[in-house]
C-alpha positions in Angstrom: 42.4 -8.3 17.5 44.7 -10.3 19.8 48.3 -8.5 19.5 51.6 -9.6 21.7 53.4 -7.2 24.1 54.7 -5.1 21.4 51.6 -4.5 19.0 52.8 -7.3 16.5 49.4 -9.0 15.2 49.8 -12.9 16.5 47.0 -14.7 14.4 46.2 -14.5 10.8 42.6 -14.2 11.7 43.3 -10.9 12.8 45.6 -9.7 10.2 43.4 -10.0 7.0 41.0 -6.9 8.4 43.8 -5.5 9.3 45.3 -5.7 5.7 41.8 -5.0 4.3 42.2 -1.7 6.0 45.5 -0.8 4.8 44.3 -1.3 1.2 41.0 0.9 2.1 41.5 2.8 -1.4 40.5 1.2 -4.5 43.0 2.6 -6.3 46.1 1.0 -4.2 43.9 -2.6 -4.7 43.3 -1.7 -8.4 47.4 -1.3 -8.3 47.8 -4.6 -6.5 45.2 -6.4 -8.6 47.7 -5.0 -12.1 50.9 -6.2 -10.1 49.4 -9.4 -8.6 48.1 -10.2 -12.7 51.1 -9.5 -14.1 53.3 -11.9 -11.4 50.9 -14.7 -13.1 52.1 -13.1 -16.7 55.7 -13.7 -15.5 55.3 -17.4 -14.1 53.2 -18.4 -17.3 56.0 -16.7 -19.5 59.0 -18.5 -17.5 56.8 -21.8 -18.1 56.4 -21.6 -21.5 59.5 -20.8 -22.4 61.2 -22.8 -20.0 63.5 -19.4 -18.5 63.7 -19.3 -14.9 65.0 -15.6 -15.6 61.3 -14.5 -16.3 60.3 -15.1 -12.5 62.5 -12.4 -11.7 59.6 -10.3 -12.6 57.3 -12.0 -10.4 58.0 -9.8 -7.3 59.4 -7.0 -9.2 55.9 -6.4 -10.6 54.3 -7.8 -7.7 55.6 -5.4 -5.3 56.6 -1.9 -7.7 52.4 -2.0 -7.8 51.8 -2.6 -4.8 54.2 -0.1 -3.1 53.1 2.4 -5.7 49.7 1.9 -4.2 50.9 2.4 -0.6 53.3 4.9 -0.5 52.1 7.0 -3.4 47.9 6.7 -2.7 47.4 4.8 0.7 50.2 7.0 2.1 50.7 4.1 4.3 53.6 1.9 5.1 53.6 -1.8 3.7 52.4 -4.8 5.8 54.6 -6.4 4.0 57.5 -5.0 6.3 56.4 -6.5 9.0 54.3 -9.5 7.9 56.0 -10.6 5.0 54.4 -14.1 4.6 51.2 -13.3 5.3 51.3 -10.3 3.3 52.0 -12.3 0.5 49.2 -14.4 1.3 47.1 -11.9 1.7 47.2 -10.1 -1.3 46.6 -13.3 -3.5 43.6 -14.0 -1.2 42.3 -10.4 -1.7 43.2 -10.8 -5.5 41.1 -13.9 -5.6 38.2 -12.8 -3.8 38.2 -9.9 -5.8 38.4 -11.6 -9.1 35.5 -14.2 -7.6 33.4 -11.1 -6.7 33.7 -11.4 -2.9 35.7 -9.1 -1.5 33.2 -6.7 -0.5 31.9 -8.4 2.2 35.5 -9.0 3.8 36.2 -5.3 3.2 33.2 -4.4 4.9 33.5 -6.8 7.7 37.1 -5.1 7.8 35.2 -1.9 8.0 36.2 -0.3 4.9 33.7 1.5 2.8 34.5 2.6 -0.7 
């Protein structure tokens, strides 16, 4: 992992295993998975009805989940603290993979076992 002076992670290369291992319990991804759905429940809601006010619950649901998951099961402090873009990235790239069947080969490359 290459890392700057002050531990801050400089390449995104590096920081998805490290994300992958702050989400090593499937029940803070489960969480992120029902937040990271329901921020596309919000957008499709604001769309069809034409009210910007609805993606006010985008990172409202996004992030209660999610911090729910960390500070409640991971016990852990979010990435998202320090990393905030490519948290964000991050957890739509784990959502995806999931959804898409491949995230267990990133989480083991990551070295997370369930």
């Amino acid at each position: 992992m290459t890392a700057n002076r002050t531990g801050k992670i400089e390449r995104y290369a590096d920081f998805f295993p490290y994300y992958l291992q702050e989400h090593a319990k499937p029940t803070t991804r489960a969480l992120h998975y029902v937040g990271t759905t329901l921020t596309f429940g919000f957008l499709a809601v604001a769309i069809a009805t034409g009210s910007a006010w609805w993606l006010l619950g985008m990172p409202l649901a996004g992030y209660f989940f999610a911090w729910v998951g960390h500070f409640g099961v991971e016990k852990n402090r979010p990435a998202t603290f320090t990393y905030p873009v490519w948290s964000l990235v991050s957890d739509y790239r784990m959502y995806f993979l999931w959804l898409g069947g491949r995230l267990g080969r990133h989480l083991r490359a990551a070295g997370v076992t369930d």
